[in-house]
Structure formats: C-alpha cells, structure tokens
One Martini backbone bead per residue (centre of mass of N, CA, C, O) as a GRO file, in nm:
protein
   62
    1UNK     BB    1   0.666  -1.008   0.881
    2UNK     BB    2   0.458  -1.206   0.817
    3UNK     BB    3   0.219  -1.323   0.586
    4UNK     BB    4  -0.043  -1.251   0.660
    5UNK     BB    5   0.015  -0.944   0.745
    6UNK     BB    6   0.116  -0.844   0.461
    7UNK     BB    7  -0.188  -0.919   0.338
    8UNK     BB    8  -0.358  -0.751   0.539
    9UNK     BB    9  -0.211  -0.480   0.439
   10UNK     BB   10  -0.318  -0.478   0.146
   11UNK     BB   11  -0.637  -0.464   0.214
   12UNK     BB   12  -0.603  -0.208   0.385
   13UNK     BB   13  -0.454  -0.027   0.174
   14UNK     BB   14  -0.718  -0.051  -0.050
   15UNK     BB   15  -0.935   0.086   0.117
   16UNK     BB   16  -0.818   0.357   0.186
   17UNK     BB   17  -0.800   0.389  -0.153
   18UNK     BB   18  -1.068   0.402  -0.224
   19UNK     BB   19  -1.193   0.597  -0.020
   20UNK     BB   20  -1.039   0.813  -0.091
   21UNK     BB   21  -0.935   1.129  -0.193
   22UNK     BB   22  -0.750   1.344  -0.407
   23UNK     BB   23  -0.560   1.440  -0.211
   24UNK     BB   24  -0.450   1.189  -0.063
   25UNK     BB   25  -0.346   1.038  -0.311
   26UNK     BB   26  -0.121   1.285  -0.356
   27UNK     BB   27   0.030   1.278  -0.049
   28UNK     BB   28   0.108   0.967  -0.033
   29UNK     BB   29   0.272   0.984  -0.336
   30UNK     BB   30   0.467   1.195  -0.227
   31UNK     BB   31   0.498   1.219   0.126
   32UNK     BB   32   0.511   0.925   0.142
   33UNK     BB   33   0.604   0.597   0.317
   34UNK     BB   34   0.790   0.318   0.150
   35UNK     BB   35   0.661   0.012   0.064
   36UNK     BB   36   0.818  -0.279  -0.040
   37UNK     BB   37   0.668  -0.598  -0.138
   38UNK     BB   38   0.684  -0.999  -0.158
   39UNK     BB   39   0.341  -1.148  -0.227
   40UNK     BB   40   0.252  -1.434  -0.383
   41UNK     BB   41   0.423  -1.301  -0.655
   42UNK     BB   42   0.394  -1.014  -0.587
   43UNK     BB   43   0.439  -0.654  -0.574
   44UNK     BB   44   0.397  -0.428  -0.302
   45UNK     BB   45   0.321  -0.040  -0.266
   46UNK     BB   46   0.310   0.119  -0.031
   47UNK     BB   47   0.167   0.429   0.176
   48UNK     BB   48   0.241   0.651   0.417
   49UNK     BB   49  -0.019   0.844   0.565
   50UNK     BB   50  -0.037   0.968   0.862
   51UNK     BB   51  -0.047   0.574   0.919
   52UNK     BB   52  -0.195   0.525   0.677
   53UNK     BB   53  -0.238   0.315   0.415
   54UNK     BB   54  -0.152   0.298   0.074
   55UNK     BB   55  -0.245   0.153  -0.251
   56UNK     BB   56  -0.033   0.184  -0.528
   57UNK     BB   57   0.077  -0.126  -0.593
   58UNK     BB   58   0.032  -0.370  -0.834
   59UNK     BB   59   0.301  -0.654  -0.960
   60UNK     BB   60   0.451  -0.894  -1.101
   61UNK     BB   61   0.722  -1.086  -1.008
   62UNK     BB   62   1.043  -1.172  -1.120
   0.00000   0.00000   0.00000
C-alpha cells in the first residue's frame, strides 16, 4: 500500500469506529483480523471485522 492509501485506511476506519455500537466495536477488538503499520510518524492499529476496518489505536512510533 502506498502512503495516500494508508491514510485513507485510518480515515476511513476512524469513521466505521465512531459510527459503530458497543457490540460491533467489542466483536471487532476481539475477533477481527489486526494490522498495525506506522504513517506519519504513528502506529496505526486497524481491526477487520467483517471486511470493514475499524481504528483501534493510533500512538506515537518510537
């Protein structure tokens, strides 16, 4: 993935996760598929559930 498509990535899971009820953002955090990866400066922490993402942490990269 390119640095745009990253971006996009964390925008785009930032919104499904605000969106989101308290079922789906606990079905997310425990059964959903993880990808971490560092944008920017941050580690972003995305979670699959259901082919939807979903922005789990975002933390300063050392």
């Amino acid at each position: 993935m390119g640095d745009y498509d990253l971006g996009m990535l964390g925008l785009v899971a930032d919104q499904h996760w605000q969106n989101a009820g308290w079922l789906r953002r606990i079905a997310a955090i425990l059964f959903g598929r993880h990808l971490s990866y560092v944008h920017l400066g941050f580690r972003f922490r995305v979670s699959f559930w259901r082919e939807t993402p979903y922005l789990l942490t975002i933390r300063e990269a050392r």
